[in-house]
N, C-alpha and C positions, 0 to 999 in steps of 0.2 A: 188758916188762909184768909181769914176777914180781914188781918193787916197789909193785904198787897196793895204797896202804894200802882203797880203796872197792874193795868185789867186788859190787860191781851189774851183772849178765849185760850189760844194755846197755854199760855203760860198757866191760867186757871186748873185747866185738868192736865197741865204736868207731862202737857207730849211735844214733841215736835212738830210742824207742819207737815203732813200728809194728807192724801188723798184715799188712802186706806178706810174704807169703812169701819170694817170690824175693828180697825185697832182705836177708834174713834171712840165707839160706839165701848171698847174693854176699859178708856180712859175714864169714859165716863160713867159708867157702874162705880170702876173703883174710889174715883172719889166724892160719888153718892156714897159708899157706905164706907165713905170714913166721915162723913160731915151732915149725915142724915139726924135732922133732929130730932126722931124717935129712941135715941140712943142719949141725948141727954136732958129728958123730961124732968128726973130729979135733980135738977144743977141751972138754975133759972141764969146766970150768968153765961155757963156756956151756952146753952139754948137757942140765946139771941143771938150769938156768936155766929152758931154754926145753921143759924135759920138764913143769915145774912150770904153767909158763903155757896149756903144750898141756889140761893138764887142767880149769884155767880155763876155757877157751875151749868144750872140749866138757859142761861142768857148765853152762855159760852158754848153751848152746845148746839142751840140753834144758830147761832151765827156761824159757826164751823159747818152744820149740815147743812145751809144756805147757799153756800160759797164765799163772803164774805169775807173768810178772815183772810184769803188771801190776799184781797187787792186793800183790809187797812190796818194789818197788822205785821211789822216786819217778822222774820224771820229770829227767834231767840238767842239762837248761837251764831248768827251771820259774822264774819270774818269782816272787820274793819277794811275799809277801803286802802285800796295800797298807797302812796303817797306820790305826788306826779312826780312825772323823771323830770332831773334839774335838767336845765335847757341847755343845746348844745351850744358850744362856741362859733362863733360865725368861722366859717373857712374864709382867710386871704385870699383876695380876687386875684384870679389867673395873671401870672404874667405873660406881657406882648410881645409878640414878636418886631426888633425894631423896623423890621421893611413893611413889614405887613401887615401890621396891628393884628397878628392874628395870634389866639394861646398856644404858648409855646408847649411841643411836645419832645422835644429832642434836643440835646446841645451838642456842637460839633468835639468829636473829640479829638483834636488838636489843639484848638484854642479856646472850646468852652465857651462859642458865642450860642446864642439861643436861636434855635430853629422851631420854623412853624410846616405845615402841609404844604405851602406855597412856595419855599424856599427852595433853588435848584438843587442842592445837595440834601434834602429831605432823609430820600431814604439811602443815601451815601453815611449819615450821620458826620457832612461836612458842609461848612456853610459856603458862601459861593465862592470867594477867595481859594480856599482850600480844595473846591472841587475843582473850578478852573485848573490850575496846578496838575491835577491828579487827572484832569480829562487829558494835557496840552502833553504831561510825560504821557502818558499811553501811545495817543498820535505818533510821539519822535521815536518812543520805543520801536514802536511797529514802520516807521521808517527808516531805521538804522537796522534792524533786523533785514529786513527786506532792501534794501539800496546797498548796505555796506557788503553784502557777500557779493553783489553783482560786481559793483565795481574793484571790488578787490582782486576778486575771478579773474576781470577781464584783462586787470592789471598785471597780473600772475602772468597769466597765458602769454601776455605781451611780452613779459621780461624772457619768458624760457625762450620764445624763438617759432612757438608754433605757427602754422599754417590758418588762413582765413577761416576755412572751412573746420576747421578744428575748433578754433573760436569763437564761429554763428553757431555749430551745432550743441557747444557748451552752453552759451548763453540762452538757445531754444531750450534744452533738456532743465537749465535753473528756471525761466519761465515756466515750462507745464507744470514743475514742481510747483510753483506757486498758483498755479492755476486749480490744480488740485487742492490746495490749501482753500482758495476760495470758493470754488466750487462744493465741498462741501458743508461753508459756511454760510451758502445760498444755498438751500438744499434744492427745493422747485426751479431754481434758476438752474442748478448745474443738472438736473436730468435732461431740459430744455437743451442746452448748449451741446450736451451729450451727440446730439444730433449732427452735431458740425466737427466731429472730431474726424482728426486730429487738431485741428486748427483753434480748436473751442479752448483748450488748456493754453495753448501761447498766448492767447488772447484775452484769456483771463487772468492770464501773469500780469501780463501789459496793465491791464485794467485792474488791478490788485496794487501794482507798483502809483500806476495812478491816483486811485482812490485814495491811498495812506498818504500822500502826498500833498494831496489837494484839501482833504479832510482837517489836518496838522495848520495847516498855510488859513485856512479860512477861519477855525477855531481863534489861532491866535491873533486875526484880524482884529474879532470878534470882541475880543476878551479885549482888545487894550481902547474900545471904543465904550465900555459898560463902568 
């Protein structure tokens, strides 16, 4: 051991880095008496040899029971450093939304225009064009549901020949029908109205007929002024 070009105490007495006394304390007996120069008095060459190493070993010793060797001498078997992660690729900046400069999260699926949070048809997944359209059919739907039976009715009635009162009391009975319709799509409004019944369901037909009417008529004002 007098050729170690590394003088790391550990690597001297052939242990690993521990805090173990006793197994310190077993390193360094054993290789006291492998290098003890009472063992080669007749061999003037080894002699020096293993005089130089003994001094090693007890240099190495104390600095091990000092504390020392931990803060200047690494670790013998330490595991190379791993090698840094190659750097990531930039991500391509968000695209905008053309109304609103704002990141698109959505694209309409009819025409695949890009939508943001801001956009009317957001969570429709339609952009305004297409929502307009899809709000304006609703509206007429529910005006032609609602209008075309009335007047058809009342058209009906007219042609058979019936009686006045035959055809106020058809047209009241299609009202409450619709009054019920709306009433319970106002849930707090129709327990309120409940109050006024009978009267509450015609007049919530009435008002039903109206709403869908007015609603339809304002929307498409709307739309062709944006």
């Amino acid at each position: 051991m007098a050729d170690r070009a590394v003088k790391n105490p550990w690597d001297v007495l052939g242990l690993a880095p521990t805090h173990d006394k006793e197994a310190i304390r077993q390193a360094y007996l054993k290789a006291v008496r492998l290098h003890h120069p009472d063992q080669y008095q007749r061999d003037p060459e080894q002699l020096g040899r293993h005089e130089e190493a003994m001094k090693e070993i007890n240099r190495a010793y104390q600095v091990i029971l000092s504390g020392q060797a931990f803060h200047t001498a690494p670790a013998p078997h330490s595991a190379p450093a791993p090698p840094p992660p190659p750097p990531r690729p930039h991500a391509p900046p968000p695209t905008l939304c053309n109304r609103h400069h704002q990141p698109v999260l959505r694209v309409c699926q009819r025409c695949q225009e890009p939508l943001c949070t801001q956009c009317i048809g957001f969570y429709t997944f339609l952009c305004a064009k297409h929502y307009r359209r899809s709000v304006l059919k609703g509206y007429r739907n529910r005006v032609v549901r609602e209008w075309l039976p009335l007047v058809a009715g009342i058209a009906l009635l007219r042609a058979i020949g019936l009686s006045s009162a035959v055809l106020l009391w058809s047209v009241l009975g299609y009202l409450a029908l619709l009054g019920i319709g709306w009433l319970r799509r106002k849930r707090w409004m129709g327990c309120l109205a409940l109050l006024f019944f009978p009267y509450s369901l015609i007049l919530a037909g009435l008002y039903s007929l109206y709403e869908g009417l007015s609603q339809w008529n304002k929307f498409a004002i709307e739309s062709k002024h944006l």
